[in-house]
C-alpha positions in Angstrom: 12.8 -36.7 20.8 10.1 -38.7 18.7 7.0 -39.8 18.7 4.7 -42.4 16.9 0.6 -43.0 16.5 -0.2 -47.0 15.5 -3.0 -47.1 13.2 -3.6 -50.7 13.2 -3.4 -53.0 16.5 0.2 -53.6 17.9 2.2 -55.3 20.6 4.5 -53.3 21.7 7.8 -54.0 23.8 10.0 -51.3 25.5 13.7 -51.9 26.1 16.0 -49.4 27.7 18.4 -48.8 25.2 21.7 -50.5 27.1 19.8 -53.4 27.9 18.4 -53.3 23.9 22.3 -53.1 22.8 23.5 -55.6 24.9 20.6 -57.8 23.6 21.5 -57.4 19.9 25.5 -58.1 20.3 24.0 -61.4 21.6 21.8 -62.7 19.0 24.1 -61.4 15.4 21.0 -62.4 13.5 18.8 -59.9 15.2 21.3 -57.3 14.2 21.2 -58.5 11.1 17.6 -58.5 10.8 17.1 -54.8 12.3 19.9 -53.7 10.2 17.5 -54.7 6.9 14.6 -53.2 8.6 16.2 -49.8 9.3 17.0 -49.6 5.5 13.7 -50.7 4.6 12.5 -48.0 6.8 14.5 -45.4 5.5 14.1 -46.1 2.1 10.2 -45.8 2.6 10.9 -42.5 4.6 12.5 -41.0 0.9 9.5 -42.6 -0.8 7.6 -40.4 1.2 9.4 -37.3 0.8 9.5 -37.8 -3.1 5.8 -38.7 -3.3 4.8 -35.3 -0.6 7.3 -33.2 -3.2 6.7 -34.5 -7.1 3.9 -36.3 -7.4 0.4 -35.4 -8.3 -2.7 -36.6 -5.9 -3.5 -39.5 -8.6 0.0 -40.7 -8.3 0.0 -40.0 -4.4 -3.5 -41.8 -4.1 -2.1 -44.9 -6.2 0.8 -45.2 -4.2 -0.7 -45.3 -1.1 -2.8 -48.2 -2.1 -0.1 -49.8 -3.8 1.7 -49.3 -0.9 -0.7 -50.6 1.6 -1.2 -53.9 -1.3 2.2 -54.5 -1.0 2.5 -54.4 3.0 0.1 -57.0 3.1 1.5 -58.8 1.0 4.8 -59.0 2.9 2.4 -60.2 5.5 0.8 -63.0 3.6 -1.8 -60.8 3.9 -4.3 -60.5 0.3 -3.6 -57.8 -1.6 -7.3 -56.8 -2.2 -9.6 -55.6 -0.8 -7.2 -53.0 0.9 -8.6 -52.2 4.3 -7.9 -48.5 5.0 -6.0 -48.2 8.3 -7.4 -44.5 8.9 -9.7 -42.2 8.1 -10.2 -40.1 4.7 -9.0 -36.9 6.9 -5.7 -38.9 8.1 -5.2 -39.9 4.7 -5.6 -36.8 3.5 -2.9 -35.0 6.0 -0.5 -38.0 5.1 -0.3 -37.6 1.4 -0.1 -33.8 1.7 -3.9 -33.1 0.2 -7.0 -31.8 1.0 -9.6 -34.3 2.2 -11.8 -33.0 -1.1 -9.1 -33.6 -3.4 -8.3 -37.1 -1.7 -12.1 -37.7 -1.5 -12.5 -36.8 -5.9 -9.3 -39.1 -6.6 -10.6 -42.1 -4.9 -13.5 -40.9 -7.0 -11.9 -40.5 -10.2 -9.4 -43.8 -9.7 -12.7 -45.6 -9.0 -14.4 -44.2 -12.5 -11.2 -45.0 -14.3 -12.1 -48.6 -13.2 -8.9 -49.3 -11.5 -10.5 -49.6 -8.0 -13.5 -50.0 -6.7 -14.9 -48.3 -3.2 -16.4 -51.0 -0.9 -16.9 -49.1 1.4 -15.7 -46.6 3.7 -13.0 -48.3 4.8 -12.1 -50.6 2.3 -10.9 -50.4 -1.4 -11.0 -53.4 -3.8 -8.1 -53.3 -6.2 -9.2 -53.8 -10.2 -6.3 -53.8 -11.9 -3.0 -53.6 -10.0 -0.8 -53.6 -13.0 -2.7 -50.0 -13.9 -2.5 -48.8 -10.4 1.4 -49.5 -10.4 1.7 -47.5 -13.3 -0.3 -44.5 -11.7 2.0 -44.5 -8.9 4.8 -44.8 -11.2 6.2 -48.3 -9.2 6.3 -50.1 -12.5 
């Protein structure tokens, strides 16, 4: 009934789902663990739907990044540069915008001096504190 596409590298482990259960109800700290993550996961999925229904394609732009800053974070990872885990188009298509309209706000965030375009594929992050309040994530 679903599907997903990794953009990045992963290891990936398949469980029939009785096996899975039976898994969990043995280890209560996994549970626990998956528990946060599903909330996590949801709470980025309304995220999502709020940023696709009420925000304009600066703010959508900015939160992407801030977005993908804050993921790597979470992974130790630095926050800048941000490497961009797809293409313009894919970007594009996941904010809900045009690829030219994606293409002039990477542009204008760029001119604004809040990022700067490395390259293709990578953004370096000026002023986080001004990206934030783009995105409107304080």
């Amino acid at each position: 009934a679903c599907g997903a596409e990794a953009i990045t590298n992963v290891d990936l482990c398949r469980f029939a789902r009785p096996r899975f259960e039976a898994y969990v109800d043995e280890i209560p700290e996994l549970r626990a663990k998956l528990l946060r993550m599903t909330a996590d996961e949801l709470s980025a999925a309304h995220d999502q739907m709020l940023l696709l229904c009420r925000k304009t394609a600066r703010e959508r732009v900015a939160s992407f990044l801030v977005q993908l800053a804050d993921r790597a974070a979470a992974r130790g990872v630095p926050v800048s540069p941000v490497v961009l885990p797809m293409r313009r188009m894919a970007i594009a298509d996941y904010l809900g915008l045009t690829i030219e309209t994606a293409s002039r706000t990477f542009t204008s965030l760029a001119r604004s001096g809040v990022i700067e375009i490395a390259n293709v594929g990578t953004v370096r992050i000026t002023s986080m504190p001004s990206l934030r309040q783009i995105a409107g994530v304080g």
